[in-house]
N, C-alpha and C positions, 0 to 999 in steps of 0.2 A: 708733689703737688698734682701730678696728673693723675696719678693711683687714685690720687683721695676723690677728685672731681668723676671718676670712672667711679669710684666705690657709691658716691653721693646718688651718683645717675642712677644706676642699679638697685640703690634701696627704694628709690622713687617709685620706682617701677614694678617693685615685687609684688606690691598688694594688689596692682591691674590683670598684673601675669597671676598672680594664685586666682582673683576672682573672677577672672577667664577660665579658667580649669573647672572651676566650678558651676560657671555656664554653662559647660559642657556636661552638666550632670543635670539626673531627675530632681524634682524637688525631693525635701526630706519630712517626712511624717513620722511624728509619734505621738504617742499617748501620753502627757502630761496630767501627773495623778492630785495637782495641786495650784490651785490662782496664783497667776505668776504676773511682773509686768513688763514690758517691752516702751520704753520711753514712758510718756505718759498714759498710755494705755494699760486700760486691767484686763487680763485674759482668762477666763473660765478654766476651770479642769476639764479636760478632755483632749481631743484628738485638735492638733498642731500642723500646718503646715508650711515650712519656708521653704523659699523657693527666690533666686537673683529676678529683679525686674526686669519687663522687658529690655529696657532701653536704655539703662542706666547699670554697669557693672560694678558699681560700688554702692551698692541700695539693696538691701535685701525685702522682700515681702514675708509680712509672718501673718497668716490669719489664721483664723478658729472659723469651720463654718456652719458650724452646731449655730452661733451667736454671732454670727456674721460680723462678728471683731477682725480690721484689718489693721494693719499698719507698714507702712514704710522707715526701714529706718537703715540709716547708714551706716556702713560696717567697713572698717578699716582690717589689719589684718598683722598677727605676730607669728614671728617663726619660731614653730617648735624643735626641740631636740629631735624627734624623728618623725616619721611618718604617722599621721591619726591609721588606727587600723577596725575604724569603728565609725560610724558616724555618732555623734553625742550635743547634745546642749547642756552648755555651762551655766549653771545659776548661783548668783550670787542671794546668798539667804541671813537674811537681819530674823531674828527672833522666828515669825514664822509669814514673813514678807518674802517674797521671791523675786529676783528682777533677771531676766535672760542677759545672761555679756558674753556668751560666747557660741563659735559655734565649731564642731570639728567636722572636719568631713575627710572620711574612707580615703587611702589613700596621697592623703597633701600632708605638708611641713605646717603648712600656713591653719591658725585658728583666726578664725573671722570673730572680731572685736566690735561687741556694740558700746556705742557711749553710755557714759553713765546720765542717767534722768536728775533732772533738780529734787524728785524726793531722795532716789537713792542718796543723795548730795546730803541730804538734811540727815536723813537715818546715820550715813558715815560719818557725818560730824559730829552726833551725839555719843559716840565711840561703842555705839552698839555693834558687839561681837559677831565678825562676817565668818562662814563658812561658807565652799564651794561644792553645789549639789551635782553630779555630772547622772544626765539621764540618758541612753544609748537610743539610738534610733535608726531608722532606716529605707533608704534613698524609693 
């Protein structure tokens, strides 16, 4: 019983500790060749930047500043089998809709998990066929 309350504590804790490690890094920029969306926001093709908020380690910032699109959006966090050796964003892609759910950074176990948006919600429920687009990038 006490293993498991030790184990409990520690899972709590892992997404705070991974997105501290990742405070510790530059933001990450890339070149997105495709409108993509990030909650409810639509984001243009072009050049990407996220980056932890100031003040809040479990809030990630993603704007475009071509189109002055920002957003804040919350990101939890799964442990991967091993270390990201790359920085990348994960997209989940319906037909030829794109939504941001992931993020990996250089480095960590941990990939930062965005929620899924109420359209992703609707597109998933109509059993339209998801594929995961992974774009590399760099800090």
């Amino acid at each position: 019983m006490k293993h498991a309350k030790l184990f409990a504590l520690a899972l709590t804790f892992m997404p705070l500790l991974a997105t501290a490690q990742f405070n510790g890094r530059p933001r990450i920029i890339t070149e997105v060749p495709f409108e993509f969306r990030v909650g409810n926001k639509l984001f243009p093709a072009g050049q990407c930047i996220i980056e932890p908020a100031p003040h809040d380690s479990n809030v990630l910032v993603v704007r475009d500043m071509a189109s002055k699109t920002i957003v804040l959006a919350p990101a939890g966090s799964n442990v991967m089998a091993a270390e990201a050796d790359h920085f990348a964003l994960v997209f989940h892609k319906y037909d030829n809709t794109y939504f941001l759910s992931g993020i990996k950074v250089d480095g960590l176990r941990q990939m930062y998990r965005l929620p899924e948006s109420r359209k992703e919600a609707e597109i998933r429920a109509r059993n339209t066929p998801v594929t995961d687009q992974i774009l590399l990038a760099s800090e």
